[in-house]
N, C-alpha and C positions, 0 to 999 in steps of 0.2 A: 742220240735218242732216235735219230730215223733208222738207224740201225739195229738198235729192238724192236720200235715198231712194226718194221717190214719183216724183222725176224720172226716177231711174237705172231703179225697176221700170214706168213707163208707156213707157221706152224700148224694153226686153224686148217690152212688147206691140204696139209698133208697126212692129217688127221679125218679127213671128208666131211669137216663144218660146214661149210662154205656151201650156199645154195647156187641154185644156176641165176637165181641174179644178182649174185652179191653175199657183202657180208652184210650181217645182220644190224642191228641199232646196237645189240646185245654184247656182239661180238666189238664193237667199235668201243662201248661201256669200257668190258673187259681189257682190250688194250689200252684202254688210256689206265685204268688202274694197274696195271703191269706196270706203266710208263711212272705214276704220280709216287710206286711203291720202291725204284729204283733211284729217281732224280731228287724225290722232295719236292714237287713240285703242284701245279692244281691243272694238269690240263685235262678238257673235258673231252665227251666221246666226237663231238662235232668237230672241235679240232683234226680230232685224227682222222675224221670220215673225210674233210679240206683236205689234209696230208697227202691222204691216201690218190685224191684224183689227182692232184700234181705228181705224182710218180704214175698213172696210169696216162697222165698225157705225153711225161719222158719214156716211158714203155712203146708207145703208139711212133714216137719218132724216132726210136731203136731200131724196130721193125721195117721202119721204111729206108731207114741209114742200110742197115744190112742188105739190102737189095738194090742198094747203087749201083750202076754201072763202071765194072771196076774196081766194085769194093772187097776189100778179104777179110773172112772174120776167122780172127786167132784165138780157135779155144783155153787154148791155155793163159791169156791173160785178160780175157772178156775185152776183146780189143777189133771196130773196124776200122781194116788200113785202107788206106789211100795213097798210090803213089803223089811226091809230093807237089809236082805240077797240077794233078787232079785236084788236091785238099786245097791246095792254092784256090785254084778258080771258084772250087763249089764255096767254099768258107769267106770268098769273097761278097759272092752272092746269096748267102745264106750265114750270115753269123751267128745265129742261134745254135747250128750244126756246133760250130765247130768244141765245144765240151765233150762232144761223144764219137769223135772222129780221130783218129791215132793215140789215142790216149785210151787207158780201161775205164771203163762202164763203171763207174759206182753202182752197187747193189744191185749187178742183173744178176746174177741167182736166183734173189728174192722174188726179184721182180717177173724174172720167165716161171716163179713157183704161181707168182699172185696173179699177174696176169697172161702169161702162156697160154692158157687153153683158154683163152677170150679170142678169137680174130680181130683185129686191130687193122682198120680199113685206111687209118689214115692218121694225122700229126694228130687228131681228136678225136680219134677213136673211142666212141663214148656210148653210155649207158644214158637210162635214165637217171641213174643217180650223182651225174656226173655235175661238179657246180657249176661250170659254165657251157650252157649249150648254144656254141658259139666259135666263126671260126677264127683263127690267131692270123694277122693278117702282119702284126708290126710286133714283134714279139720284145725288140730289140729296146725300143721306146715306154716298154710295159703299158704299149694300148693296141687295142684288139676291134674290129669294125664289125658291126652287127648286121650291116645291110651294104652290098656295094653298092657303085654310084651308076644310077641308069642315066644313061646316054639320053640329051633329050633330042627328039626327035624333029626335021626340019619339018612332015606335016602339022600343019597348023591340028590338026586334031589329035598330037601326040601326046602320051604323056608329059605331066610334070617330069622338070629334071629334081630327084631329090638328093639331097643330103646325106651323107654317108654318119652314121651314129658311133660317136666315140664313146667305148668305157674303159675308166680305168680298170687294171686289176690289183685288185688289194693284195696286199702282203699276205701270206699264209700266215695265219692264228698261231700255226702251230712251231713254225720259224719264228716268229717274236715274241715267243715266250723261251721261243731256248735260249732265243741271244740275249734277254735278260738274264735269263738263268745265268749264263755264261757270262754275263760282264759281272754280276753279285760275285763270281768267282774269283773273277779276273782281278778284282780291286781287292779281295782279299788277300790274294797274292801277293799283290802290290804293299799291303798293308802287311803283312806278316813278314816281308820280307824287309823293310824298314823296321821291326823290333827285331829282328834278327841282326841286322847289322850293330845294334846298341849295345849289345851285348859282348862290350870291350873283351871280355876274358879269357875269352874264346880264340883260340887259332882264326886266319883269314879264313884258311882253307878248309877247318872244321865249320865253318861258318856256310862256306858255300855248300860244303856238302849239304847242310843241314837245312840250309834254302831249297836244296835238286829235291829233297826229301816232300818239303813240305807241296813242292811244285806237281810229285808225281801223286799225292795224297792230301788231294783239297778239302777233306774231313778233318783231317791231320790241323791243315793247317786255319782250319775254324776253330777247331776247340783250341788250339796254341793261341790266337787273337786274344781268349776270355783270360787268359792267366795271368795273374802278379808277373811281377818281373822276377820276382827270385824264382817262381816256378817255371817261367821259359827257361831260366837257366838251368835250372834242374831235367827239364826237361831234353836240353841241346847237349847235357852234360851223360846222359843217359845214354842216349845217341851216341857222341865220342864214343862212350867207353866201350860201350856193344862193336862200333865199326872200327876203332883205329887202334 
């Protein structure tokens, strides 16, 4: 799903939707209906607008990964290197890095289509529309500090020392509606492939195949759930006859 989405909103920009600040409420609408037209699902345009800043804040710490001292970027697999003593030391001290360090970039295409010609100043590189205006101090702990801690001061007429303010960050909306999505799938699976096995009549091996089937075709294997037992049979015997 984040995959169409970043597909469906880098198409907006290469089309010249896209205002100079941003996309639209409209444009957010439109991709979620893209999204709710492909999955079956109900996610709404707020979701995606969430989505969308979590990829423009991994955008903002692409940009600055790339500019390491030392670091190599390999076009052809969306990949910055790091010799491995270097990736050692920084990933030691920075583990947030290391998902986007020797390994390729999930979705930077998209991402240099969506956010490319944005300058990206820093790990926050942010608009106003950005959900959290706010900087990431503890990424690791999924908490983030709103105010550092001022030093208090040995004049008697110094400031208070204050408190540094913790908030959590919530889960992305639109991540916890996939991974529902995707366990309702998962237990179908799970499920379809338990009457599959029941179905003594059948070869083991026709059997498995007819599981791989239902595993690459999670439609497949919903409508298969609703059938009598003679009709899965019917069904798995189709199969055979067509593959074997």
């Amino acid at each position: 799903m984040t995959t169409t989405m970043l597909g469906f909103l880098a198409d907006l920009v290469a089309e010249g939707k896209r205002t100079s600040s941003g996309f639209r409420e409209a444009h957010h609408r439109q991709c979620a209906t893209a999204l709710n037209e492909q999955f079956k699902l109900a996610v709404t345009a707020e979701q995606v607008r969430n989505h969308l800043k979590k990829w423009r804040k991994i955008w903002g710490r692409v940009v600055i990964l790339k500019n390491l001292s030392g670091a190599l970027w390999d076009e052809d697999t969306c990949t910055i290197r790091l010799a491995e003593e270097h990736y050692a030391g920084h990933c030691m001290a920075h583990k947030v890095d290391a998902p986007y360090l020797n390994t390729p970039i999930e979705h930077y295409h998209a991402m240099v289509t969506i956010f490319g010609t944005t300058a990206a100043s820093g790990i926050d590189a942010r608009s106003g529309n950005d959900l959290l205006s706010i900087e990431v101090e503890d990424e690791e702990n999924g908490e983030v500090n709103t105010s550092p801690n001022v030093v208090e001061s040995s004049h008697p007429k110094g400031p208070p020392k204050k408190k540094a303010k913790v908030v959590k960050v919530l889960e992305d909306p639109l991540v916890t509606t996939l991974n529902y999505g995707f366990k309702l799938v998962a237990d179908a699976l799970v499920k379809s492939g338990d009457e599959v096995c029941k179905l003594g009549e059948f070869d083991e091996e026709h059997l498995a195949h007819y599981y791989a089937h239902l595993v690459d075709n999670p439609k497949i294997a919903k409508a298969f759930m609703t059938l009598s037992q003679t009709n899965k049979s019917v069904w798995v015997s189709r199969y055979v006859k067509k593959n074997f």
